[in-house]
N, C-alpha and C positions, 0 to 999 in steps of 0.2 A: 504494500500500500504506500502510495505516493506523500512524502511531507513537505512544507516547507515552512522555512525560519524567518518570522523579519521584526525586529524591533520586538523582542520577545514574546511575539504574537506565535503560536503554529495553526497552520493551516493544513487538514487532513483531508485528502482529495478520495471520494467517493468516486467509483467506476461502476458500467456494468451493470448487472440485475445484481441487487441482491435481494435471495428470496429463501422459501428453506432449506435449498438446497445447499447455500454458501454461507448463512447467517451464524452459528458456531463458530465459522472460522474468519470470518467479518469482526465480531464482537472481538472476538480472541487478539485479530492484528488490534484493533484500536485499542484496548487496553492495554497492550503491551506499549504502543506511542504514547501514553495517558501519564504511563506510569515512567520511563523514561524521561517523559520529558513533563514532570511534576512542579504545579505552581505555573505554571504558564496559561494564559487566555488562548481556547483554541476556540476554531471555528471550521466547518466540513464544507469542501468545496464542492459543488454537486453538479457541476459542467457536463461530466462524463456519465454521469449514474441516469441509464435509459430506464430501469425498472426498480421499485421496491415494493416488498411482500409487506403483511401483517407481521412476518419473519422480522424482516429488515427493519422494522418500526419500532419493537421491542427492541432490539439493540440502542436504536437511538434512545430510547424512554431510557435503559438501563444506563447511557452515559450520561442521559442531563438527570438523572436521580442522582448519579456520586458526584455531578457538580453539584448539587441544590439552588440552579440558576439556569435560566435560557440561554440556550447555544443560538449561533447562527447557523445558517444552511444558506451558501451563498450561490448564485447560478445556475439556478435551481427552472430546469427547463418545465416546459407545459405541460407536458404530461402527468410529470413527477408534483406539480404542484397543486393537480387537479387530485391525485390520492392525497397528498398532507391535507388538502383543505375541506374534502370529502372525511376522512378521519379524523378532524377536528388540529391537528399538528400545527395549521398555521397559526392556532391561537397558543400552543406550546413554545414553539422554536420561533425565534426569528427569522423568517423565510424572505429570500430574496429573491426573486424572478431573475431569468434572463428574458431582455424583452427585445422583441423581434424591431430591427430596425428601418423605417423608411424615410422617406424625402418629405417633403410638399412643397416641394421649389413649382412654379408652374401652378398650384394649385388658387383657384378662387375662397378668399375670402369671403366669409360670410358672417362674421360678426369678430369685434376686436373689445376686451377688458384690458383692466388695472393686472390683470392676473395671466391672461392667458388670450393666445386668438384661435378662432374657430375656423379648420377650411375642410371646403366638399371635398371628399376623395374622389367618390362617384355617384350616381346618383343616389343611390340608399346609403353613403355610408358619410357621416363628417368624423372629425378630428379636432380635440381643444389640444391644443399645447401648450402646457402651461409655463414659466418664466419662475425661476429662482429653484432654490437649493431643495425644497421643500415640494417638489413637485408631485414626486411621488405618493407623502402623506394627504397634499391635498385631493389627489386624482382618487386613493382609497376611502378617503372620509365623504368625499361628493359622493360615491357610488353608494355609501351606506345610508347615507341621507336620502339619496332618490331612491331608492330601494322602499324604506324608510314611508315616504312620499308616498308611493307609488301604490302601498298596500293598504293607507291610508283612504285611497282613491283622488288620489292628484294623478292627470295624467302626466308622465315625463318620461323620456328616453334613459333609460338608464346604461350604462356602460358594459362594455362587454370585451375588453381587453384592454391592456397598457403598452406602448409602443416606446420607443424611442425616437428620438427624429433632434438628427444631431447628439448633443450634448444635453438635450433637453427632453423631456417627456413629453409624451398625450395621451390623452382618454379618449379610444373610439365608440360612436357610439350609430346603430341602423337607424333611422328616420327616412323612409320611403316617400322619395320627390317631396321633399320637406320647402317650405319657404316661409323665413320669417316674418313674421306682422310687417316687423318696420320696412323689410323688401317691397310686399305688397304696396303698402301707403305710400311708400316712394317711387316705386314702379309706374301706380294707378291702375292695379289690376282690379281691385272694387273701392265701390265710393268710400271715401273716408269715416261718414258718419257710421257703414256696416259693418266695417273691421274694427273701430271706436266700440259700439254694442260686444263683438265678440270679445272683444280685451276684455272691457268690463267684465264681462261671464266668468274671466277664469280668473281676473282677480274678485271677484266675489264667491268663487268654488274653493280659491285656496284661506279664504279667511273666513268660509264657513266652515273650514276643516278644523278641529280637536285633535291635539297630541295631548299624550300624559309628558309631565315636567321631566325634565331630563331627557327625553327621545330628542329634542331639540337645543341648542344654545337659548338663553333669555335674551333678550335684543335691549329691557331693559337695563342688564347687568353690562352688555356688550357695550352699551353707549355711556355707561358710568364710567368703563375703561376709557372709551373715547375721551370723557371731560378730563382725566388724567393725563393723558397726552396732549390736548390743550391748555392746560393750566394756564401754561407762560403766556398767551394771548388773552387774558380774561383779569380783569380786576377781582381783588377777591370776593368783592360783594356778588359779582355777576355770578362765580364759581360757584357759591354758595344757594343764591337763587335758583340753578339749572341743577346743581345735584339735590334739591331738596323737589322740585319738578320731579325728578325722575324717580325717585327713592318714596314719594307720595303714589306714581301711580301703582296700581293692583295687577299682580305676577297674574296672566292671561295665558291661556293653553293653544291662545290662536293661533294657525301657523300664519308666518310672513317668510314670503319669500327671498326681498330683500336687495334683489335686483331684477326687478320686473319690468325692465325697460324692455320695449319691443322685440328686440335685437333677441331677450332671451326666451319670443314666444314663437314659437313654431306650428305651421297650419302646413300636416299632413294629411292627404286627403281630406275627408271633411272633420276632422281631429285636431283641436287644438292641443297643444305638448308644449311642457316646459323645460327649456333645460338651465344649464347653470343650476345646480341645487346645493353647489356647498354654503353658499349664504342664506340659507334656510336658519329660520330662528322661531322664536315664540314670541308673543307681543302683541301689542295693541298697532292695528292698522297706521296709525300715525307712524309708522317705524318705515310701511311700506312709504306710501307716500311722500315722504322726506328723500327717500331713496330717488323716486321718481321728479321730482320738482330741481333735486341736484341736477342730477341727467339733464333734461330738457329747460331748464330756466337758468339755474344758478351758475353754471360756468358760461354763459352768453354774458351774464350782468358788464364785465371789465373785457371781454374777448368777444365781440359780436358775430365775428367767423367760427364760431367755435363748433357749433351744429353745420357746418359745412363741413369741416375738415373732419370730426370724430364720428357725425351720424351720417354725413353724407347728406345733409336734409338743409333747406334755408332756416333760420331762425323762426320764421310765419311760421312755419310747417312745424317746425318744435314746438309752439307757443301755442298751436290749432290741435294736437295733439294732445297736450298738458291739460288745456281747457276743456276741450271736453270730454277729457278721459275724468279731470274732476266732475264736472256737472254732472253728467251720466251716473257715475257713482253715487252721487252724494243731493242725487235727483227728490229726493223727498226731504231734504234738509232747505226749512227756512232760508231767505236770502241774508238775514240776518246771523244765523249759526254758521249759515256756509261762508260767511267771511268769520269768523270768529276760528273754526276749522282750519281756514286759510293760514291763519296768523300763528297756529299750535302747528303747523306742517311744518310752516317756514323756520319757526324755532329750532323745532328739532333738525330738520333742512341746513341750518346752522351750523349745528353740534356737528352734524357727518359730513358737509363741506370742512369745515378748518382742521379735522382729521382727518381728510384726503389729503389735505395742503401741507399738514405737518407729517407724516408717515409715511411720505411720496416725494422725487424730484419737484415735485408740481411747484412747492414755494418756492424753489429757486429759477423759475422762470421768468421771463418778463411779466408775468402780469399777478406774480406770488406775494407782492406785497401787497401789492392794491386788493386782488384777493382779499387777504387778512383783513386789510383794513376798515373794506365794507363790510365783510361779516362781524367782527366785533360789533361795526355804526347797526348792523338791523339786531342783533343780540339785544343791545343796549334799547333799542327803542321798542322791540318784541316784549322782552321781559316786564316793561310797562303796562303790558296789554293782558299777554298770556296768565291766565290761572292754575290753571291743568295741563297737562299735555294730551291724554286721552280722549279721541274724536269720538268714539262709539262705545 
């Protein structure tokens, strides 16, 4: 059996089947390396290992019992990871995939985040790639969440492989001749007022949804982090007023999605779909709609091209969107509450603008101070206004 040494790490390389025909003499070679080479951090390379039994499994249980801690399994091909994950092993060992690597040079765009960009592979299949170190944990935490989702009765595409591409990761996921809302509206494939109605729908099916606490992140807790990351742009009376907002309203099982901009709704066949689910939270709809008012209103304020260059869309057409995706929604709310509404979005709208701008390149671009400095100016004059934060 194969070893190798580095930086007092050993690495034992797995080959081959092993099954009961060879698991005796399997166990036997690695104890003997175990015990050789004692006090060292190891971890099994599984590159080469095309099969393992219930045999082969028992072995591994028997080496991470005398460690009394999780082993890696690194390189750990498809097949072999479909038996660890079927026998429950991936939630024992650290298991690492090898993931199958491709391109999307050439390929069409079809939606761009803070996090990751989405492009068509072919017609039924897209691809998010997501951007930073952490790629990985966030590609497996979205799938449990849509998953999550999905059994709930949210419809959404859930993930069905991890890919490489480049240096960088993605989530592929099937969506049969899929095209996003915002494509449509921007296209002019149906009038705006009747994809406006369907939006609506599925944001009123995802916030009529129920999870029990904990199946989701709180959005109220997630935005208390927020005001900790802005501290330093906030007087402390302002700080005090917005964590005492937030900390007043009542923990809700609602689900919010969280970025429900068009981009992330998909109309397959007659099927509306959601993707994007790792921003899935709990919360009172105010948590959506701050999300959405960001998007489409708050980075136009100091940058008026800015719905050109990121949505693709003129500013009217972001601001005819905005409008009546609120009215529609919040169609049986007085013209009085519905500006009162207005004013508790934009607060919180607030809170998650200047934690883009601080947690992001984005404040060091030309327009990061002015940025800052209008949102502190509407804080300051919101906070005069606003009581509650909670719209419904």
């Amino acid at each position: 059996m194969k070893v190798s040494e580095n930086d007092g790490k050993l690495l034992v390389f797995l080959e081959g089947r092993i099954d009961s025909n060879n698991a005796p003499s399997v166990e036997k070679d690695i104890s003997g390396i175990l015990d050789f080479h004692k006090g060292k951090d190891v971890a099994f390379d599984a590159g080469e290992l095309t099969y393992i039994s219930s045999a082969g499994l028992r072995v591994l249980m028997k080496v991470r019992k005398s460690f009394g801690k999780s082993l890696a399994l690194l390189n750990v091909s498809r097949d072999v990871y479909d038996i660890l994950e079927t026998t429950g092993f991936t939630e024992l060992f650290d298991v690492r995939r090898t993931y199958r690597q491709i391109s999307v040079e050439g390929l069409p765009v079809i939606g761009r985040g803070f996090f990751g960009t989405v492009y068509r592979m072919d017609q039924e299949t897209i691809v998010k790639v997501y951007k930073g170190k952490e790629a990985i944990s966030m590609i497996e935490n979205e799938k449990r969440m849509a998953q999550k989702a999905f059994v709930a009765g949210i419809p959404t595409a859930i993930s069905y492989d991890i890919v490489k591409v480049g240096e960088d990761y993605g989530s592929v996921f099937e969506l049969l001749d899929a095209k996003s809302f915002h494509d449509i509206v921007k296209d002019g494939d149906e009038p705006i007022e009747k994809v406006i109605r369907k939006y609506v729908g599925m944001l009123r099916l995802v916030h009529n949804t129920r999870m029990e606490k904990g199946d989701f992140p709180s959005y109220k807790d997630r935005f208390l982090n927020y005001l900790d990351v802005i501290r330093e742009h906030l007087l402390d009376s302002q700080f005090e007023k917005l964590k005492n907002l937030l900390l007043n309203m009542p923990d809700e099982n609602t689900v919010v999605h969280g970025d429900i901009q068009m981009k992330n709704v998909m109309l397959s066949g007659d099927e509306a779909m959601l993707i994007d689910m790792d921003t899935l939270g709990l919360g009172n709809p105010v948590f959506e709609f701050a999300g959405l008012f960001v998007t489409y209103r708050e980075f136009a304020e100091d940058e008026p091209d800015n719905s050109r260059m990121f949505l693709q869309i003129p500013q009217e057409k972001a601001d005819e969107i905005w409008q009546m995706t609120f009215d529609h929604y919040f169609d049986s709310v007085s013209d009085t509450d519905r500006e009162k509404i207005l004013e508790q979005i934009r607060l919180v709208a607030a809170i998650r603008f200047l934690y883009l701008l601080e947690s992001t390149d984005l404040k060091n671009n030309t327009f990061g101070a002015k940025r800052i400095e209008h949102t502190r100016e509407h804080i300051d004059e919101l906070l005069n206004k606003v009581e509650r934060l909670e719209v419904l």
